[in-house]
C-alpha positions as CSV (number, residue, x, y, z in Angstrom):
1,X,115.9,30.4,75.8
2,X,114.1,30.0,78.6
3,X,111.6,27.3,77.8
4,X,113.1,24.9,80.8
5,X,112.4,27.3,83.4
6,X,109.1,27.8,81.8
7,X,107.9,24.3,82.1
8,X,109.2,23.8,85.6
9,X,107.2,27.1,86.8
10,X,104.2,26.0,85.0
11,X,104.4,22.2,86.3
12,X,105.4,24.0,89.9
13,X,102.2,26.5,90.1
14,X,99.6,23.8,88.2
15,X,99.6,22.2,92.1
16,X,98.3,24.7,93.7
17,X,95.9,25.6,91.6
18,X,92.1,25.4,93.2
19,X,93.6,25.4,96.6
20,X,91.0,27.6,98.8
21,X,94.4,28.1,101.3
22,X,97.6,27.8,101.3
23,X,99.5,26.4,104.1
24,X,103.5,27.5,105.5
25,X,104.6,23.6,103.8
26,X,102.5,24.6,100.8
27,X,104.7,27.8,100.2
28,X,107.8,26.5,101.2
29,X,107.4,23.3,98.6
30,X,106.4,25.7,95.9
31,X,109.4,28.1,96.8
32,X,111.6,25.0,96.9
33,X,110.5,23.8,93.3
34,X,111.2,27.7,92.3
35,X,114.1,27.5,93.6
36,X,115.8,24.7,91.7
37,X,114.5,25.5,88.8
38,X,116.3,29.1,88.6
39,X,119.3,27.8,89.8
40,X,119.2,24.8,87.1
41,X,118.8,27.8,84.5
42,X,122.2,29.3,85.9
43,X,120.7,31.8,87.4
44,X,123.4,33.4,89.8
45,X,123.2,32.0,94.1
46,X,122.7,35.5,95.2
47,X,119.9,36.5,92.9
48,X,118.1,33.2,93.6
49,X,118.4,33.7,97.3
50,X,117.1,37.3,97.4
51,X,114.6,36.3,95.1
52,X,112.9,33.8,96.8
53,X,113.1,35.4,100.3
54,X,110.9,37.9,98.8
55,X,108.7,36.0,97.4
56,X,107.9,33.8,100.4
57,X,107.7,36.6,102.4
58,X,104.7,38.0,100.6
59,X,103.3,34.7,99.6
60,X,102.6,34.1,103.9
61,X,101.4,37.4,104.3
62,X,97.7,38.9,103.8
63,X,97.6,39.3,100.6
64,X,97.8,35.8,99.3
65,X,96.1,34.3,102.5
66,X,93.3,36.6,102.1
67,X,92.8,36.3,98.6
68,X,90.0,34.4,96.9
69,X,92.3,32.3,94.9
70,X,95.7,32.3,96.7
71,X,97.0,29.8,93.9
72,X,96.6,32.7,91.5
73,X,97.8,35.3,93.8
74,X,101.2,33.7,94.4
75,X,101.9,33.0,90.8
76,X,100.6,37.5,90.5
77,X,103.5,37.6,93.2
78,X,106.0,35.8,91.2
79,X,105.4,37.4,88.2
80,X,105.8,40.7,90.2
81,X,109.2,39.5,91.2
82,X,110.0,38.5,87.6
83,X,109.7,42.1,86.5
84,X,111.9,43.5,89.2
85,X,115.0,41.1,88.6
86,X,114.7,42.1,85.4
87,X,114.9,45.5,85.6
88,X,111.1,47.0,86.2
89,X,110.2,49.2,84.0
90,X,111.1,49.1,80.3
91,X,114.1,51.1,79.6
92,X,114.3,53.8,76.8
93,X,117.6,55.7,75.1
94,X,118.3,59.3,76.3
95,X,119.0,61.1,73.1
96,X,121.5,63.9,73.1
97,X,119.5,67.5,73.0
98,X,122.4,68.6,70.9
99,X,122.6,65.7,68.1
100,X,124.6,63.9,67.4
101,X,123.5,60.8,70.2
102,X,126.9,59.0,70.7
103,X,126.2,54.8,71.4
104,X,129.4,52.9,72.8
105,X,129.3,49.1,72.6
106,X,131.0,47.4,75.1
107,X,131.7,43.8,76.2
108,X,133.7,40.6,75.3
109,X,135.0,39.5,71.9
110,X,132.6,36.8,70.7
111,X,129.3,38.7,72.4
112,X,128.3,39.6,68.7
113,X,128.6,43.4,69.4
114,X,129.5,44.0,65.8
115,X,126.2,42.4,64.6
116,X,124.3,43.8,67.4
117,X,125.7,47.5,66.0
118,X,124.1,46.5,62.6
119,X,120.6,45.4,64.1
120,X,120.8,48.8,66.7
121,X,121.4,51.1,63.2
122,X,118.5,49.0,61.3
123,X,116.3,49.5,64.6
124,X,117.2,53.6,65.0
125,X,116.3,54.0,61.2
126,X,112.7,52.6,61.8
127,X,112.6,54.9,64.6
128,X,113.4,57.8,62.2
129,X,116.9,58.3,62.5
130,X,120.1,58.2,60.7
131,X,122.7,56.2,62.6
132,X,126.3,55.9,61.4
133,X,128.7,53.2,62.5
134,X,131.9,54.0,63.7
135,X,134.7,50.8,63.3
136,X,136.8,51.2,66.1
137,X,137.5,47.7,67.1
138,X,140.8,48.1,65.4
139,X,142.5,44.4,66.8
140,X,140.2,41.4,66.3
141,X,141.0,40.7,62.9
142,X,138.8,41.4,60.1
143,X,136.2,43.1,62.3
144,X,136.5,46.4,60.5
145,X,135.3,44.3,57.3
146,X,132.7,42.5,59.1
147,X,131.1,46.0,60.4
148,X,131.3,47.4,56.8
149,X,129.6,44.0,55.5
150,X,126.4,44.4,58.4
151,X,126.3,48.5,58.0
152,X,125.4,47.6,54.2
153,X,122.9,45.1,55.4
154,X,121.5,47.5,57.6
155,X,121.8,50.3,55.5
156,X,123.5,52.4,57.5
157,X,127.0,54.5,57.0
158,X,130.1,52.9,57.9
159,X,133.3,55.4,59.4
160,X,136.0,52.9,59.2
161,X,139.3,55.0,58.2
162,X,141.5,52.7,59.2
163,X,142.4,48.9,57.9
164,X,142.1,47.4,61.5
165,X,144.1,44.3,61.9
166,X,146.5,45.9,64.6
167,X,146.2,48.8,62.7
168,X,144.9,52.5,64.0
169,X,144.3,54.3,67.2
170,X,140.7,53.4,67.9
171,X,140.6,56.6,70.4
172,X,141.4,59.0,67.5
173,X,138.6,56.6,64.9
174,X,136.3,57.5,67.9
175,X,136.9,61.3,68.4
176,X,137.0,61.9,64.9
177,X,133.7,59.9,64.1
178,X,131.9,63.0,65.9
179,X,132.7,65.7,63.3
180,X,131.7,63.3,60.3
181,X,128.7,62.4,62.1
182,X,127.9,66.1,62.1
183,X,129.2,67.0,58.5
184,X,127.0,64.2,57.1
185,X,123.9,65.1,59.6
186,X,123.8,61.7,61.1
187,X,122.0,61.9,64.5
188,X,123.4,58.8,66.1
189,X,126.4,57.3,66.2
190,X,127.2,54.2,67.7
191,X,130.8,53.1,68.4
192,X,131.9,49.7,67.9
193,X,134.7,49.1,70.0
194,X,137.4,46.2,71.1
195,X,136.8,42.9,72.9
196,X,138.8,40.3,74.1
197,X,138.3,36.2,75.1
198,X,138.4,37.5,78.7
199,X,138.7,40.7,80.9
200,X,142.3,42.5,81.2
201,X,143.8,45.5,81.8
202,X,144.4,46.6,78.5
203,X,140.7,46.1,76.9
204,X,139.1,48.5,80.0
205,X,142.0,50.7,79.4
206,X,141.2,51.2,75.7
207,X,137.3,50.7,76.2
208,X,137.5,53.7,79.3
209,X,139.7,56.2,76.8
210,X,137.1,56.1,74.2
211,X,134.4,56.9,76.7
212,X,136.5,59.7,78.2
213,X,137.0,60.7,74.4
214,X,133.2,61.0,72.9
215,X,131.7,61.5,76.1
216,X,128.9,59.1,74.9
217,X,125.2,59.4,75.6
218,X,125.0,55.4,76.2
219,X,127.4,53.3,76.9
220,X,125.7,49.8,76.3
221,X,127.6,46.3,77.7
222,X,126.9,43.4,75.5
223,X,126.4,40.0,76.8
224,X,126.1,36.9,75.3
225,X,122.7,35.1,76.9
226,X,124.5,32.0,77.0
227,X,127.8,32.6,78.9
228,X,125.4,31.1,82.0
229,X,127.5,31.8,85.5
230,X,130.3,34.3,84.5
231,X,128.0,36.9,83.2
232,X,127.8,38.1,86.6
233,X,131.3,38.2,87.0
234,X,131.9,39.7,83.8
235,X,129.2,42.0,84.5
236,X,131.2,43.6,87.8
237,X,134.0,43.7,85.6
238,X,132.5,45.6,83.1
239,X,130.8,47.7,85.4
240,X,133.7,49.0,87.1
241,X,136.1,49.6,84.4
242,X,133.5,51.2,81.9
243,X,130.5,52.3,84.2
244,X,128.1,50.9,81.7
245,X,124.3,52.8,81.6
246,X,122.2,49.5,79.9
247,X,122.5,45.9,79.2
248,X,122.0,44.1,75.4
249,X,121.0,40.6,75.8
250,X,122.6,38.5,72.4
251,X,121.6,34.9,71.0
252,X,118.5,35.3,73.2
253,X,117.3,32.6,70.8
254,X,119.6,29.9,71.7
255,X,119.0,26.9,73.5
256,X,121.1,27.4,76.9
257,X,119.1,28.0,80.0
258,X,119.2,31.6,80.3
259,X,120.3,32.6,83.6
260,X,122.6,35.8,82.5
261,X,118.8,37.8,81.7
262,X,117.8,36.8,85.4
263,X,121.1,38.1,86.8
264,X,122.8,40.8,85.4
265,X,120.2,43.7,86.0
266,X,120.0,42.1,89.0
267,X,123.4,42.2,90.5
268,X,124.4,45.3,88.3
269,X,121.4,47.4,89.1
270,X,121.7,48.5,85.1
271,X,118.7,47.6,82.8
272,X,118.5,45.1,80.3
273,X,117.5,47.6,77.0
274,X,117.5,45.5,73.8
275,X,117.4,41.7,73.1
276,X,119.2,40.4,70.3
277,X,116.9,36.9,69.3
278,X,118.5,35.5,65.5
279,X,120.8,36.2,62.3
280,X,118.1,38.8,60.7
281,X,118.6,42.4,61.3
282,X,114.7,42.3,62.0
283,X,115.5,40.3,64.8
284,X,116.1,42.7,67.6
285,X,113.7,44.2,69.8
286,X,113.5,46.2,72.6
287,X,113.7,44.7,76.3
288,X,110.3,44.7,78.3
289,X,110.3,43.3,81.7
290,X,106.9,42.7,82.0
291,X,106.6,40.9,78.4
292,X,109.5,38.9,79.4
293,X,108.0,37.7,82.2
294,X,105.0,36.6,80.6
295,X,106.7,34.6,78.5
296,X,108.8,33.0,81.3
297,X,105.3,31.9,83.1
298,X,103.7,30.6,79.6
299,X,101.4,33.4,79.6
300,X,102.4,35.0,76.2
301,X,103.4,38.3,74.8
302,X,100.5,39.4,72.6
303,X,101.8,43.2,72.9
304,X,104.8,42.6,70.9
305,X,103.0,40.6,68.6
306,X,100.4,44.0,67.9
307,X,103.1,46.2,67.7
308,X,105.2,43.8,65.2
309,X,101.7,43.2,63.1
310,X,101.5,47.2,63.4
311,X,104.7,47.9,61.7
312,X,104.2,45.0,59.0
313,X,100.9,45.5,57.7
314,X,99.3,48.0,55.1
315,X,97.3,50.5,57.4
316,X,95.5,51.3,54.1
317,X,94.9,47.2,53.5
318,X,93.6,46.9,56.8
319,X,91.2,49.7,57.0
320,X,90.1,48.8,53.5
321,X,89.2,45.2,55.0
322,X,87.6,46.6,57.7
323,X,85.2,48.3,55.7
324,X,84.5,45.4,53.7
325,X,84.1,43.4,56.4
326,X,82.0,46.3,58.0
327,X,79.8,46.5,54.8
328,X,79.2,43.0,54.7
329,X,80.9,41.9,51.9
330,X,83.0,38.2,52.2
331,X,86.8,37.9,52.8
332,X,88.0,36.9,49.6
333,X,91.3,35.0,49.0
334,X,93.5,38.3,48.0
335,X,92.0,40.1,50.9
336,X,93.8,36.9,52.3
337,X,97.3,37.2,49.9
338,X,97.9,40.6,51.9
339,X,97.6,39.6,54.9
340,X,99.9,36.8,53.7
341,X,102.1,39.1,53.0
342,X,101.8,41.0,56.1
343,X,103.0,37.6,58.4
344,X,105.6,37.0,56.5
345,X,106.9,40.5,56.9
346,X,106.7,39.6,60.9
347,X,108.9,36.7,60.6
348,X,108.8,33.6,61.8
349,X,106.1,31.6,61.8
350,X,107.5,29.8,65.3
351,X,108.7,32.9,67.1
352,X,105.0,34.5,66.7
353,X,102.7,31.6,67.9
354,X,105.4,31.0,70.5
355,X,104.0,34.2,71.8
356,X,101.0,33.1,72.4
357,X,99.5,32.1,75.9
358,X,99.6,28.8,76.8
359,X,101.6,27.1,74.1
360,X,104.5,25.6,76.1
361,X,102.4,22.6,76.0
362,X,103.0,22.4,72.2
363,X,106.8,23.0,72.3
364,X,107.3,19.9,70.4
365,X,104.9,20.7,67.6
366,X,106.2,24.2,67.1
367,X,110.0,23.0,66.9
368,X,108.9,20.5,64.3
369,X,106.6,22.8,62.6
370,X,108.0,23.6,58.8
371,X,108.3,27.4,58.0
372,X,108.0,26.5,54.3
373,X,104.5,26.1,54.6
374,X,104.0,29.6,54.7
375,X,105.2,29.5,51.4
376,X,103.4,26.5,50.1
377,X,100.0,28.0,51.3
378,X,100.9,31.6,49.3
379,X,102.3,29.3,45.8
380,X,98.7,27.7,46.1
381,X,96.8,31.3,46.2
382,X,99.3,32.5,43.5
383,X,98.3,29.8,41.4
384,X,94.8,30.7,41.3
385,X,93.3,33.2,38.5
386,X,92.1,36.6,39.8
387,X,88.4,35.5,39.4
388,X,88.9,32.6,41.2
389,X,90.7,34.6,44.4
390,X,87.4,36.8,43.8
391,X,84.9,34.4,43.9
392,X,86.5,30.9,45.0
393,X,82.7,29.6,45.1
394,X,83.6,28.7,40.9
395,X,86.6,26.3,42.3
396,X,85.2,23.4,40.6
397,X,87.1,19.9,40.2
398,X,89.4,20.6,37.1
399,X,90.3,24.2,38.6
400,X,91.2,22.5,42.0
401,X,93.9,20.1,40.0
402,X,94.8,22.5,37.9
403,X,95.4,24.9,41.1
404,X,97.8,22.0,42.4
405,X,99.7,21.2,39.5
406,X,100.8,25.5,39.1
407,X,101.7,25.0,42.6
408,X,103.5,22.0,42.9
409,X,101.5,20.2,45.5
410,X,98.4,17.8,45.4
411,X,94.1,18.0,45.2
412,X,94.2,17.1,48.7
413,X,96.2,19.8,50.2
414,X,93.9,22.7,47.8
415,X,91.0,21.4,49.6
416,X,92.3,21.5,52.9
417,X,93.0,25.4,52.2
418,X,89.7,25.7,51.0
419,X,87.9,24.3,53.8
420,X,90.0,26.8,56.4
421,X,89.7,29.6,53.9
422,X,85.6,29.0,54.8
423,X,86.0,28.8,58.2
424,X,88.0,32.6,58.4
425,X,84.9,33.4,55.9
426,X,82.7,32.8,58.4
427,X,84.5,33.9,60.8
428,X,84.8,37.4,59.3
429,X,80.7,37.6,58.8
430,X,80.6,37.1,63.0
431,X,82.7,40.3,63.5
432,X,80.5,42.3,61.4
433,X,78.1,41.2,64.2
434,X,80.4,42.1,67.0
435,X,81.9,44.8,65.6
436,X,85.4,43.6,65.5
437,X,88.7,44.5,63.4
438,X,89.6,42.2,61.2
439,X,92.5,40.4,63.4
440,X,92.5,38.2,66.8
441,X,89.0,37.7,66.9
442,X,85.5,40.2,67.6
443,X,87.4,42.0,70.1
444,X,89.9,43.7,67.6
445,X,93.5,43.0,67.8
446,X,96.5,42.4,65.5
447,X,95.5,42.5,61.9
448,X,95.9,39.3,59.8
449,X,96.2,36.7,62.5
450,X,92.6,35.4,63.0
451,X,92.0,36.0,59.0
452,X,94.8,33.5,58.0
453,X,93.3,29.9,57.9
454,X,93.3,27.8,60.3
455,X,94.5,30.4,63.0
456,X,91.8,30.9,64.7
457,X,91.8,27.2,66.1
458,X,95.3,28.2,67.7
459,X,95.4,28.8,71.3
460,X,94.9,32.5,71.6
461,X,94.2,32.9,68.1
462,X,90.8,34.9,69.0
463,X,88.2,32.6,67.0
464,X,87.4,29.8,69.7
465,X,84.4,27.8,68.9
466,X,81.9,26.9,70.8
467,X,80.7,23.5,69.9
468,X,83.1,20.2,69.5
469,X,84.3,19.8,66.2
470,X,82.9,17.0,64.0
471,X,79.5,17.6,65.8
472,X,76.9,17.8,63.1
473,X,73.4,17.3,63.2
474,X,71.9,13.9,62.1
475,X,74.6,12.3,63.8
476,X,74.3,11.0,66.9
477,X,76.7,12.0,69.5
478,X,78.9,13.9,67.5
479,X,80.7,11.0,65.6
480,X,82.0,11.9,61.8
481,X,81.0,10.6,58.9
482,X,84.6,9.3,58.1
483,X,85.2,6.4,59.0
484,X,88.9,6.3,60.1
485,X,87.8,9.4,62.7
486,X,85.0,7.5,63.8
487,X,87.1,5.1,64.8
488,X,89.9,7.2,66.3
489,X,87.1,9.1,68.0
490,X,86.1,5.8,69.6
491,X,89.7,4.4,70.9
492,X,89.9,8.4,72.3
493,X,86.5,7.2,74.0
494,X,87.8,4.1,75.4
495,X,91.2,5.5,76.2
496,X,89.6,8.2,78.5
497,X,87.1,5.4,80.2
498,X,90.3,3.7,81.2
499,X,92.4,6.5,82.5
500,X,95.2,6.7,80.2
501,X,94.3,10.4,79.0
502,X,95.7,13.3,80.9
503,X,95.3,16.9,81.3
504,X,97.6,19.2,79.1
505,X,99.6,21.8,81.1
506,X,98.3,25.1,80.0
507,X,99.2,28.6,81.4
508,X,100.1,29.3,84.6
509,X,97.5,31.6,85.7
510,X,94.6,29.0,83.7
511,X,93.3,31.2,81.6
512,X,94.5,29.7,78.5
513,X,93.9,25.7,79.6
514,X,92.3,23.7,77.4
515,X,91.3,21.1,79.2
516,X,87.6,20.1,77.8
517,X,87.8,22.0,74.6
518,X,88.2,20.4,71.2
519,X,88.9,23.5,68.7
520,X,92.6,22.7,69.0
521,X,92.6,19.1,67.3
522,X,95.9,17.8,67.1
523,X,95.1,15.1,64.5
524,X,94.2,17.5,62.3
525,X,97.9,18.9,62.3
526,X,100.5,18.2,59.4
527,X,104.1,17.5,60.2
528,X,104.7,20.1,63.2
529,X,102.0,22.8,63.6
530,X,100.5,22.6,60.0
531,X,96.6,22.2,61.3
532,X,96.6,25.8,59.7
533,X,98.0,25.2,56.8
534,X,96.9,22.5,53.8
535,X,98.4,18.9,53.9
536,X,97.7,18.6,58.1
537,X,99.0,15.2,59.0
């Protein structure tokens, strides 16, 4: 969503990077550059006005002019200012003392307010609850069937007493949804109600007697990330003929530039709660300002990644691993088939290392990068016999092809596993050295993501090496012993003698840049982001 306004930020705060001051025409191009590039994401005139005006003020004022590195300081300021336009501090329900907690959606037909009633139910019943959905969108047609179809996919109880179609009083489905709710000892009940292609009289008639009816403990407006310019307006309109007390953020995935997130708590002076982000009911998360904001200035969300590893993974497996790891004892490869397991529980492959700091600058690769590889990778494990997953030191020649042919894939790609599978070996052994959980590197961290081949070579992945790659001793200067990369490593030579090679753009802040390092070889990738996978082209 907001990768646009992401690269221009990053390209905008790479130029004033190791600047001991900052001048007034320093700040003013910087705020100029910030300025276009929020009002190219549609982000609304009177957000981006008051926006920057703030952050000029305090980026000429003693605390970026006396700081030692007033590049850094200014991109602190405009993170700061991030966080407040989008709403400060992260934003929790208010449960009812007296269950049950009454949800009303709100907002405009097409918004996806009856999916985003599925994904809210699948999200309250990890949370412990017991959510029921109450169908009282009784006009568009087929919506009460479409609620009943996403309450089964999110396991939750549907209400729906009445066909819909232009059929029912949606006040009395409402009101009457209470006593059920109580009957059946659900604790939450969210209300699904009415939209329409744009903003009249009769929707915020219908959508305030329902509120005045169930006296709800949320009433939540859902907007479509997308709508760009009018989701201000339809904000206000929403605002004053419902008095809404949070905003849900839908198709936060999609490819629009994102200005309604930058506005609406903004303007409203409501907070942004959830964020809707794909088709899966998984896909739903709760809205953190700060996280958000990282993201926006390339500097990653690893918090949501530990607390989506937390809820995926086997706290049993992962202590168990720990010990062994502890004890000394190698990783073996169904140590490795768990946490398999686990990632694939956390969903996509792109989404996650997306998170990571830095990674803007390999946009391309992860938008090409094939999920099924995942898959490939596990059929290659799978195909192995329990002694060999053990031990894989027995992996001789006529294993390895036979290995390839239960999987479906070739020698070549086996190998490449098994030469990443050695490198998260050793890996493993230097934790037990520096005390680390098994997981982003020595440090501890999520579990599973510096394990996985190949993983620790991403940026942020926790395993960065410390010598160049291919540099072995008995050969002189670090050249390989194939011949094709000896030859690639000599045009990269010649290439950088005559100027054509260039920095990457890394994170904002530079904490993340990889400029000099060679442990993220993009040779060694396959099709997309495959360098830690087999079959890296």
């Amino acid at each position: 969503m907001f990768n646009s306004l992401s690269d221009r930020l990053t390209a905008t705060f790479k130029n004033l990077r190791g600047k001991g001051r900052l001048s007034e025409a320093d700040v003013d191009a910087t705020i100029r550059e910030i300025r276009r590039a929020l009002l190219d994401a549609d982000v609304a005139l009177p957000v981006v006005r008051a926006f920057t005006g703030r952050i000029r003020e305090r980026a000429l004022s003693e605390e970026v002019s006396g700081a030692l590195n007033p590049g850094q300081q200014v991109v602190k300021v405009v993170k700061d200012e991030l966080v407040g336009i989008l709403g400060g501090e992260t934003r929790r329900l208010n449960y009812a003392k007296r269950p049950p907690t009454v949800i009303m959606l709100a907002g405009l037909q097409g918004a996806g307010k009856t999916t985003l009633a599925g994904k809210l139910a699948y999200w309250l019943k990890s949370e412990g609850h017991r959510p029921m959905l109450v169908a009282a969108d009784l006009q568009r047609p087929n919506a009460v069937n479409q609620l009943e179809i996403v309450g089964e996919r999110a396991g939750a109880f549907v209400y729906a007493p009445e066909p819909g179609n232009g059929v029912g009083n949606p006040v009395q489905v409402a009101t009457d949804s209470l006593e059920v709710a109580k009957s059946k000892l659900h604790d939450v009940v969210i209300v699904d109600t009415a939209g329409r292609l744009g903003i009249d009289e009769e929707l915020m008639q219908q959508a305030a007697d329902i509120r005045s009816a169930v006296n709800p403990d949320e009433v939540l407006f859902v907007i479509d990330a997308m709508i760009g310019q009018d989701a201000v307006k339809t904000a206000e309109a929403f605002l004053e003929g419902v008095d809404f007390t949070g905003v849900v953020l839908s198709k936060l995935d999609g490819d629009s530039r994102g200005g309604a997130a930058l506005s609406v708590a903004e303007v409203t002076g409501k907070p942004i709660m959830f964020a809707s982000t794909g088709e899966s009911m998984k896909e739903f998360e709760q809205f953190h300002p700060d996280r958000m904001a990282d993201r926006i200035l390339d500097m990653g969300d690893i918090l949501t990644l530990i607390e989506q590893a937390e809820k995926n993974f086997d706290e049993k497996e992962t202590a168990k691993l720990q010990k062994k790891v502890e004890a000394g004892e190698d990783f073996d490869l169904n140590d490795f088939l768990t946490q398999m397991s686990g990632l694939k529980k956390m969903g996509s492959m792109k989404k996650m290392l997306g998170m990571m700091p830095g990674m803007s600058q390999y946009k391309d690769q992860l938008e090409n990068f094939d999920e099924r590889e995942v898959d490939r990778v596990e059929a290659i494990v799978r195909s192995m016999t329990p002694a060999e997953r053990t031990n894989p030191k027995i992996l001789n020649g006529s294993r390895r092809a036979r290995i390839a042919k239960g999987a479906g894939t070739t020698v070549t790609a086996v190998n490449q596993l098994m030469e990443r599978f050695t490198q998260a070996q050793k890996m493993m052994r230097g934790m037990t050295r520096g005390g680390g959980m098994p997981g982003m590197g020595g440090g501890g961290g999520m579990p599973g993501m510096g394990g996985m081949p190949g993983m620790g070579s991403v940026p942020g992945g926790g395993n960065r090496k410390k010598k160049a790659v291919g540099k072995k001793k008995g050969r002189k200067g670090g050249q390989s012993g194939n011949p094709a990369k000896r030859a690639q490593q000599a045009q990269a030579l010649e290439d950088k003698k005559a100027g054509k090679t260039k920095d990457p753009v890394g994170s904002a802040f530079g904490g993340v840049d990889l400029d000099g390092e060679e442990d993220f070889d993009m040779k060694n990738l396959p099709k997309g982001f495959g360098g830690m996978f087999p079959g890296g082209k």
